[in-house]
C-alpha positions in Angstrom: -164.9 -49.6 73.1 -167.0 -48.4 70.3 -166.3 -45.0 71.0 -162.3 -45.6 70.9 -162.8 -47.5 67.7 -164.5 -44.8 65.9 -162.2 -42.2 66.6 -159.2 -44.5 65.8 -161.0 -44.8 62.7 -161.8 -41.2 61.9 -157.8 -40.8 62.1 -156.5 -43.5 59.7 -158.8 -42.7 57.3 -157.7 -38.7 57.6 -154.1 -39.8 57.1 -154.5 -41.9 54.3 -156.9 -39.1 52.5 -152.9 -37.0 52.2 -151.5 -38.6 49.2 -148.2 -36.7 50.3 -148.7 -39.6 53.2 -148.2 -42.2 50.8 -144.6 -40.8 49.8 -143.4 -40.6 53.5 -145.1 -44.0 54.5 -143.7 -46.3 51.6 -142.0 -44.1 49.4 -139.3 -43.2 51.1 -138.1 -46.3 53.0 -138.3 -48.0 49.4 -136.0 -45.3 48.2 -133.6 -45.1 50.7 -133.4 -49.1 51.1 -132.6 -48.8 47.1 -130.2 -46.4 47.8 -128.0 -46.9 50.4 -128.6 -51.3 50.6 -127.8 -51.8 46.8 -126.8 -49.0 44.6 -123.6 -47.2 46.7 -122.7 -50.4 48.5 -123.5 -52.5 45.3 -123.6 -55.7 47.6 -120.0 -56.3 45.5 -121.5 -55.4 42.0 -119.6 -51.9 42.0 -116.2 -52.2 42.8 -113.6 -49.8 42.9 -111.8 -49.6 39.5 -108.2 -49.7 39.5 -106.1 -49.4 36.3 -102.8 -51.5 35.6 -100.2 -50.0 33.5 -97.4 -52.9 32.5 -94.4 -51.1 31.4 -92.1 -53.8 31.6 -94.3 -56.2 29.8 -92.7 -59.6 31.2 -93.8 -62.7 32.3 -93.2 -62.1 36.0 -95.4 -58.6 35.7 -98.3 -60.3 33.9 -98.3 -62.8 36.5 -98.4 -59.8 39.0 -101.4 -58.2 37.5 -103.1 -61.4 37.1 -102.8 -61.9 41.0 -104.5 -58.7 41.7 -107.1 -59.5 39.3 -108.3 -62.6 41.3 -109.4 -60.0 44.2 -113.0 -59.9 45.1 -112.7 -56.4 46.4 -111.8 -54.5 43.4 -111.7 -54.1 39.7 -108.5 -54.1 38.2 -108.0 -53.2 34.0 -104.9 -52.8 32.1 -104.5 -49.3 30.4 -101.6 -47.2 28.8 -99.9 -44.1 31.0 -101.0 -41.6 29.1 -105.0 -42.3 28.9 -105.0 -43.7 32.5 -103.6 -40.5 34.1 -106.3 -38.7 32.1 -108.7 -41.1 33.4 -107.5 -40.4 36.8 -107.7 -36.9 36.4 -111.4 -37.0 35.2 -112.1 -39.5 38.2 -113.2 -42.0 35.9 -111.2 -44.7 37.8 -110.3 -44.9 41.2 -106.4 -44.7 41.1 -103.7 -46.4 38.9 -101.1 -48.9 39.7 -97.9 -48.7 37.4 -95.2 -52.1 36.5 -92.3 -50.2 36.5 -89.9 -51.5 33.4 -87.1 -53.7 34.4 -89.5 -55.7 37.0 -88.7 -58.8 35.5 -85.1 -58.7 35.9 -85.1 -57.3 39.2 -87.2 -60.5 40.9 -84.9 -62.6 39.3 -81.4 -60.4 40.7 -83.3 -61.0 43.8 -84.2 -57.4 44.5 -87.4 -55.4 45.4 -89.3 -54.2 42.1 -91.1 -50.4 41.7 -94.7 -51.0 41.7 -95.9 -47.5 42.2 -99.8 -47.1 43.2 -101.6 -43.7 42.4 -104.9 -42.7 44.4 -106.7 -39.8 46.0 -106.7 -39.1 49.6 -110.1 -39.6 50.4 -110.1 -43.6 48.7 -110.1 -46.0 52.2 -109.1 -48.5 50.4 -105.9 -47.8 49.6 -103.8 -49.6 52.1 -105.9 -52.9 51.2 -104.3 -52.3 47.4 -100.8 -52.0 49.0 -101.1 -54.9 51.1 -102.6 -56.8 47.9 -99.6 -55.7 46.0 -97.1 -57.0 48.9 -98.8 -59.9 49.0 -98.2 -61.1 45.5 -94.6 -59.3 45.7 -93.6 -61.6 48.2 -95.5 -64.5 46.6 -93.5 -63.5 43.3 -89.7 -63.5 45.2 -90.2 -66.6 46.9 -91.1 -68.7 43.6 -88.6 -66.6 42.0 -85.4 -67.6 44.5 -87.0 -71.2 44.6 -86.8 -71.8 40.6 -83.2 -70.4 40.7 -82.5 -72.6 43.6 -83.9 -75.5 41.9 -82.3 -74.4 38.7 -78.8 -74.5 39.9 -79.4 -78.0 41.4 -80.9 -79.8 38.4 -80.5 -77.3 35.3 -84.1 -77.3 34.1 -85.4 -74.3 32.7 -86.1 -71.4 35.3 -89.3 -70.6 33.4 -90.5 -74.0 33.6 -89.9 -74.4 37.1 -91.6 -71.1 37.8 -94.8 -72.1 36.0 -95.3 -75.2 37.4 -94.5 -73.1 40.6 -97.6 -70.7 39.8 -99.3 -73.8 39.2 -98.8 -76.1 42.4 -100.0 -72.5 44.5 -102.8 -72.1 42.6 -104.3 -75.4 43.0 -103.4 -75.4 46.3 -107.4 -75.8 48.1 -108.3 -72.5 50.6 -106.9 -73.6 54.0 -109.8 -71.3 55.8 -113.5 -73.2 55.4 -116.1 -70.5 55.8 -119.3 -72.0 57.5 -122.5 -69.5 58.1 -124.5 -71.2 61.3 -128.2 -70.1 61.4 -131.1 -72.0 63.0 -132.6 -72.2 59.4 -131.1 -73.7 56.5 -133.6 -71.1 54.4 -131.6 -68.4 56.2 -128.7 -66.0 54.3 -126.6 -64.0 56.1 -127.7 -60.7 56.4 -126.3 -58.3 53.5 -126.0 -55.0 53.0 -130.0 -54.9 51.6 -131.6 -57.1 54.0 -129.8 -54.8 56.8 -130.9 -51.3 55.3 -134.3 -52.6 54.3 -134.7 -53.7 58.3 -133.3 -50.3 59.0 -135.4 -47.9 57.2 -138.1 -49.5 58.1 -137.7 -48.3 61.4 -136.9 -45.6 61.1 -139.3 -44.2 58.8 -142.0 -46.0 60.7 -140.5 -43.8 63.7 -140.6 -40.8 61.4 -144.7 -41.3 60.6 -145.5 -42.3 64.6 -144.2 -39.1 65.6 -145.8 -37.5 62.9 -149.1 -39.3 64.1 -148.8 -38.6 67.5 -148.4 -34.8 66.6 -151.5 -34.8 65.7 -152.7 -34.1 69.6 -150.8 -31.2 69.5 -153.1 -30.2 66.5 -156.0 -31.0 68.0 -155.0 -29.0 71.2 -154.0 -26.0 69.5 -157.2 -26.0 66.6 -159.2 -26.3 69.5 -160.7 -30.0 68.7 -159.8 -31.3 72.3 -162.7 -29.1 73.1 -165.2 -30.3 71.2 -164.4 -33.9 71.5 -164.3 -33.4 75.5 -168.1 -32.0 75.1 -169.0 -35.4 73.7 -169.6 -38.4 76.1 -166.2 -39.4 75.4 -163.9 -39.3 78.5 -160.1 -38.6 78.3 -159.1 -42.1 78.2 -161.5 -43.1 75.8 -160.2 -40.4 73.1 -156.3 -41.1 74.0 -156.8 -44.5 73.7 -158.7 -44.0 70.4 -155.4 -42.0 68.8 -153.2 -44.5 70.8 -155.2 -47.3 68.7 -155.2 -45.1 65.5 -151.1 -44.8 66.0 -150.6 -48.6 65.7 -153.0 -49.2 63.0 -151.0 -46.8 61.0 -147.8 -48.1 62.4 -148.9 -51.8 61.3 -150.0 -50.7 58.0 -147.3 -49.3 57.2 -144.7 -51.9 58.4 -146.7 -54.5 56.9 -146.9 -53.1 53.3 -142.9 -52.2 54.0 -141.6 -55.7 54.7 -144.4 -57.3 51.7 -142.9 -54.9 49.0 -139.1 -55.6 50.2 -139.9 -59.3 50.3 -141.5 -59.0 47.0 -138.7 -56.7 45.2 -135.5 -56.9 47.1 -136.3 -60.3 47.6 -135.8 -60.4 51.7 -136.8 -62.9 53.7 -138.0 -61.8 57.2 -138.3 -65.0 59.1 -140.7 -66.3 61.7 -144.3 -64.6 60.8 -145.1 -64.7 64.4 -142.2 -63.7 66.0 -141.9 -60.9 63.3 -145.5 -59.6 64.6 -144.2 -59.6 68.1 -141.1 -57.4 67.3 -143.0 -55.1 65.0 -145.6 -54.5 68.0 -143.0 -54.0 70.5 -141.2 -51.6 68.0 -144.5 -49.3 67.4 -145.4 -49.1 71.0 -141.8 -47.9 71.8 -141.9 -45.3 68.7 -145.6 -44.3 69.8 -144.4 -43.7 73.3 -141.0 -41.7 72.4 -143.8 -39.5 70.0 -146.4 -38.4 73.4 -142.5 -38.0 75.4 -141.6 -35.2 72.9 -145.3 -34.8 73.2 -145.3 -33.5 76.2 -142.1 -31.7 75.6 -143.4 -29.1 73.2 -145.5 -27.0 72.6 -146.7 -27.2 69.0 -146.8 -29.8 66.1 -144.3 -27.8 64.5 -141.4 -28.5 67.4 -142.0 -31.8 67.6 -141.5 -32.4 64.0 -138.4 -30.7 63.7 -136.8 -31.8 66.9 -138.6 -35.2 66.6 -136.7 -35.6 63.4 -133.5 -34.6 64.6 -133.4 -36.8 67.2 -134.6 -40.0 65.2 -132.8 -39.2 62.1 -129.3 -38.7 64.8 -130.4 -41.8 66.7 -130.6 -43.8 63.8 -127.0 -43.0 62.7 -125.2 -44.2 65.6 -127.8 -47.6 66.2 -126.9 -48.8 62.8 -129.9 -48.1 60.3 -127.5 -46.5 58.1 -124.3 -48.8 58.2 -123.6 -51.5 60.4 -122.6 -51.0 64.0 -119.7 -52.3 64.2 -117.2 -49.8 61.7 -117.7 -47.5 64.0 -115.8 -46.7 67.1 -115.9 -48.8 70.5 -117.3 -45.5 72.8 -120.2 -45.2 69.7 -121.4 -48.6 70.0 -121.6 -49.4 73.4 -123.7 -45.7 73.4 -125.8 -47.4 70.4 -127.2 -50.2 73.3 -129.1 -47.5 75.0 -131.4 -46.8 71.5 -134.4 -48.3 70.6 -133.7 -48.7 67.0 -130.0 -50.7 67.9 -132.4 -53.3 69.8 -135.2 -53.0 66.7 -132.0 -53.9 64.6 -130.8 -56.8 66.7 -134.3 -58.4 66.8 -134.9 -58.4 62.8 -130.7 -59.6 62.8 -132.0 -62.6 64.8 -135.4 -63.8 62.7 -133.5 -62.6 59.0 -129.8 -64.0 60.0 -130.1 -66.7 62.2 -133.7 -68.1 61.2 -134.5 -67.0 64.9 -138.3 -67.5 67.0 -139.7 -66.3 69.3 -137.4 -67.3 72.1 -134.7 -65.9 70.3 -135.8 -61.9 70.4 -136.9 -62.4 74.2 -134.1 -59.7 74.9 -134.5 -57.3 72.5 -138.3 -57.5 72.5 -137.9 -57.2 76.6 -135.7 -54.1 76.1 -138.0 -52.1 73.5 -141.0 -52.5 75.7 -139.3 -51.4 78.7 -138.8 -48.3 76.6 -142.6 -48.4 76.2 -143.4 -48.0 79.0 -141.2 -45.5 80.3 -141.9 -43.7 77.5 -145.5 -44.1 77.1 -146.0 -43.3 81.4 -143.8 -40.1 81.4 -145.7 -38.9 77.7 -148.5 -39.5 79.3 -148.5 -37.8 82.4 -147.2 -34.8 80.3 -150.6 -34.8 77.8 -152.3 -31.2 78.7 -155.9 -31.6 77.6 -156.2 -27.6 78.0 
């Protein structure tokens, strides 16, 4: 044991003597989590900007603009033709929505007004703007035909009646109660950051096991198998002694991962204990996919680059980089046969749902049946010579 312990020793404290470690280890997760959970989703800080240009400059169209301001998924700001066009043109905004003139007195003839919405091709949100402008359209003709309707029946004022119209909807309480259910009352649903943080994590913890496991390549091709084998070390003792040297690493660096994104992105991981069970379960899989492609290759140098490829690929389609579920059915029912989809599920159950231990039984249960596949075909395929 001593033996195994020493060289799993000798290892960790090589890795950690490459500052450039430090950068792939913690750096980068931090970064990307930054990245890609809060500055280009903007958890609903940085919303599309969409400029209003009232040219009939009525009642009815302020009330139209006003509508679309109340929306939670974009920014809307009122502007002139001329210096929102240019805007537009310097993609400074995201598109432009124009009041035609003569809006006013088309609602009230009982017609369809010209609201005309500019955008480029590539904005997705597009058709949720034109079903926001239908929306209040429609709104807008039925008050309109009901105040004329009322009108003719008692002779009050049609203005009146349409504000107090405006008025009754508005105050009208939100029919659809939103409840979030989670075993803990401490527990938020998991956004955007908690779900990249979780994500990253993985996947640059993959990124640094199969580094680490490369490392027997090295060691085969500089010729250090050798010399270790002339010690009174057997085989197993030195491949369990990198074996143990890949989860401290792996440990390490998860565990300074989810401290710093607890401590600056404020995340909260959940059960402690049932968080230690996943992580484990998650490095043994990632150390047994790095001694498969171990025994696939032939040099460091391969694995790395196809090692990467195949993580970085992986990692797309299980949901480290956006969730699962935008993308199509045939690509998430192939994301259940990844590690990282079932890493994902397990840190969805303790973060979301205040989960324990009982609660990751499945995806725990999966990952370490990819242990061991992994870890008895990798190896099998270790060449001492």
């Amino acid at each position: 044991m001593r033996k195994i312990i020493s060289i799993a020793r000798f290892e960790v404290k090589r890795l950690f003597q490459n500052r450039r470690a430090f950068l792939l280890l913690f750096g980068m997760p931090l970064l990307f989590t930054f990245i890609f959970g809060g500055v280009i989703t903007g958890d609903g800080e940085n919303k599309p900007e969409i400029a209003v240009v009232d040219e009939d400059q009525t009642e009815a169209s302020q009330a139209l603009i006003n509508e679309m301001k109340a929306s939670d998924s974009f920014t809307f700001t009122k502007g002139n033709s001329k210096r929102v066009a240019e805007q537009f043109d310097n993609q400074e905004i995201t598109g432009y929505l124009s009041v035609e003139k003569g809006y006013e007195s088309t609602l009230q003839n009982e017609g369809t007004p010209e609201v005309v919405f500019v955008s480029g091709p590539s904005f997705e949100g597009a058709a949720l703007v034109e079903q926001l402008i239908n929306d209040s359209l429609v709104k807008q003709k039925v008050s309109t035909a009901a105040a004329k309707f009322y009108q003719e029946k008692t002779g009050e004022n049609q203005a009146a009646i349409q504000e107090r119209i405006s008025d009754e909807r508005n105050s009208v309480p939100a029919a659809v109660e939103t409840v979030s259910v989670t075993k803990n009352e401490v527990m938020q649903s998991m956004n955007n950051l908690t779900a990249r943080s979780a994500g990253f994590t993985i996947m640059f913890v993959m990124i640094a096991m199969l580094s680490s496991t490369g490392i027997l390549l090295e060691a085969r091709q500089n010729g250090v198998w050798y010399r270790m084998m002339s010690t009174p070390a057997t085989k197993v003792e030195i491949l369990c002694g990198y074996m143990l040297a890949f989860f401290v690493i792996g440990w390490i660096q998860f565990g300074i991962l989810m401290t710093l994104s607890e401590k600056i992105f404020h995340i909260e991981w959940g059960n402690v204990f049932a968080n230690m069970i996943l992580v484990s379960s998650l490095l043994l899989c990632s150390i047994g996919l790095g001694l498969f492609l171990a025994g696939l290759v032939k040099t460091s140098e391969q694995q790395s680059v196809f090692g990467n490829l195949i993580i970085i690929s992986t990692c797309m389609i299980a949901g480290v980089y956006w969730p699962v579920e935008i993308m199509p059915n045939f690509i998430q029912h192939i994301s259940t046969f990844l590690p990282q989809y079932w890493g994902m599920e397990g840190f969805a159950e303790l973060t979301v749902r205040g989960g324990g231990i009982a609660d990751i039984v499945t995806p725990v249960g999966i990952l370490l049946g990819f242990s061991v596949v992994f870890l008895m075909v990798g190896l099998r395929r270790v060449r001492f010579e």
